[in-house]
C-alpha positions as CSV (number, residue, x, y, z in Angstrom):
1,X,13.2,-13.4,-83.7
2,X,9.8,-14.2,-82.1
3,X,11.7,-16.2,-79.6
4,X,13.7,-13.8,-78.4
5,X,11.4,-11.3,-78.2
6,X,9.2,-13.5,-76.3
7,X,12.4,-14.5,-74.0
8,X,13.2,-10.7,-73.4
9,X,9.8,-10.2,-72.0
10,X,9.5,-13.0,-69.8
11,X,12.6,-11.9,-68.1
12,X,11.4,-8.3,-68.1
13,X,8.7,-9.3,-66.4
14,X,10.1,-12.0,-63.8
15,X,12.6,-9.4,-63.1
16,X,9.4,-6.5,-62.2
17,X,7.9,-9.3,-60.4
18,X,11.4,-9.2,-58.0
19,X,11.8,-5.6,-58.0
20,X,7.7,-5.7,-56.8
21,X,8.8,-8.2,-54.2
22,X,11.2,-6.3,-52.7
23,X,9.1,-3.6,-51.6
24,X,11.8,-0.8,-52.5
25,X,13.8,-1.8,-49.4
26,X,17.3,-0.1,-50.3
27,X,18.6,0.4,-47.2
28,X,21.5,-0.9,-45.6
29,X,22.8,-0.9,-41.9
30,X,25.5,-2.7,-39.9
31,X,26.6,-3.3,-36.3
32,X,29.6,-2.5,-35.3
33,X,31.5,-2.0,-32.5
34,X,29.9,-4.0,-29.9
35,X,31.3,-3.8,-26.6
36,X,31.3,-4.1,-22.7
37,X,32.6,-1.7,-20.3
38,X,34.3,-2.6,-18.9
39,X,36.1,-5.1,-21.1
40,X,34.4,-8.2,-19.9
41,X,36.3,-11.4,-21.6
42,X,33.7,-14.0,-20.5
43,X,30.8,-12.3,-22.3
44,X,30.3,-13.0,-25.9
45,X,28.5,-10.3,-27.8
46,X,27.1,-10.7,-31.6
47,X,24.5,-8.9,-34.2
48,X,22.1,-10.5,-36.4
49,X,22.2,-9.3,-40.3
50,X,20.0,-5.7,-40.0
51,X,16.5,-6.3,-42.4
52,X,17.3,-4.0,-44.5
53,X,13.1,-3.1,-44.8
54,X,12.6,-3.1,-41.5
55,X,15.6,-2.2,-39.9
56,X,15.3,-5.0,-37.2
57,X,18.4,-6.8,-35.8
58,X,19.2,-8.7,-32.7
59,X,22.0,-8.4,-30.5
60,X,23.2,-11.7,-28.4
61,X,24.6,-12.1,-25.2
62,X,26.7,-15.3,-24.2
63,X,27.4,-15.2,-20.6
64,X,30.4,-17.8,-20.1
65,X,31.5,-15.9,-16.7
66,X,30.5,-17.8,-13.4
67,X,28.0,-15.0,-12.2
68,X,24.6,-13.8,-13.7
69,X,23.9,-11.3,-15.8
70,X,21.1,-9.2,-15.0
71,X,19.8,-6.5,-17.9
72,X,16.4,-4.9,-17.2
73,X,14.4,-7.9,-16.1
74,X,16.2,-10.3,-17.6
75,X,18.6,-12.9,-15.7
76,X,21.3,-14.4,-18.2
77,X,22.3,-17.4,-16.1
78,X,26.0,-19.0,-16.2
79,X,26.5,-20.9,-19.8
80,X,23.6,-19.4,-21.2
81,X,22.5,-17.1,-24.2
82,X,19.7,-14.2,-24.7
83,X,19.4,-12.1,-27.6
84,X,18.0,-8.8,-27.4
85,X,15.9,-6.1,-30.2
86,X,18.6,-4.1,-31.0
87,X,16.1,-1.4,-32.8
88,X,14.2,-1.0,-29.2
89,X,17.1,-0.1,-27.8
90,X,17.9,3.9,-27.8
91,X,21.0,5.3,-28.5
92,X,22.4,8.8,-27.3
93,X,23.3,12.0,-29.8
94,X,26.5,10.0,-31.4
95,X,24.2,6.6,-32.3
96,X,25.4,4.5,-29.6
97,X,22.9,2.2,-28.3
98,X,23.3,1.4,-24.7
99,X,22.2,-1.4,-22.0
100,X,22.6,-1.4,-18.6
101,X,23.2,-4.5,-16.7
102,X,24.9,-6.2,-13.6
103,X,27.4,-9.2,-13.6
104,X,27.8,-10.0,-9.9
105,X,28.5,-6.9,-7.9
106,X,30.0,-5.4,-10.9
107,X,28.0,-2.6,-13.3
108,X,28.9,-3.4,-16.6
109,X,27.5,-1.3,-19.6
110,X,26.8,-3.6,-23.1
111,X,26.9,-1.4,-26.0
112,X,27.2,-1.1,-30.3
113,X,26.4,1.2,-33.0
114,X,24.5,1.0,-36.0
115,X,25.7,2.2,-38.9
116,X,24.2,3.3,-42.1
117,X,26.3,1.5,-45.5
118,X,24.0,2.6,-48.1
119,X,25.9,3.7,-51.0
């Protein structure tokens, strides 16, 4: 009887000790809908798992098209990746986050959303 009782509070308190760690982080988000307009087949995009404490995510770019990609400052060559803070990115009224850039001659808008999956 000892035993157990001993037992049930070590795992009481290894399980506070997690709860503790966790910071009270609940929060869940998820990219979605990433995109180029327009439709822009030899540009890869992707979205890093969102911290669900800090809401911090990346979003990378794979440029596989013979041209550069210009965003901002930022030259993505031919065959080469960049990622990008997707949280210092703003997004308009409906929650899509935008980015400007230039492939060659051609204006090409990279885009995604961010969506809130907390139950």
């Amino acid at each position: 009887m000892l035993a157990s009782l001993v037992t049930l509070l070590l795992v009481g308190a290894a399980l506070a000790s997690k709860l503790a760690a966790c910071g009270g982080c609940y929060n869940e988000f998820m990219v979605t809908d990433l995109r180029t307009e327009p439709a822009t087949a030899c540009l890869a995009l992707s979205a890093s798992t969102v911290d669900v404490c800090t809401a911090d995510y990346t979003v990378s770019i794979r440029n596989d098209c013979t041209d550069p990609l210009i965003v901002g400052t930022r030259t993505i060559g031919p065959g080469t990746s960049s990622s990008i803070r997707g949280n210092e990115v703003p997004s308009d009224a409906s929650g899509r986050h935008s980015l400007a850039a230039t492939l060659g001659a051609t204006s090409v808008t990279i885009s995604w959303v961010l969506v809130d999956t907390s139950p």
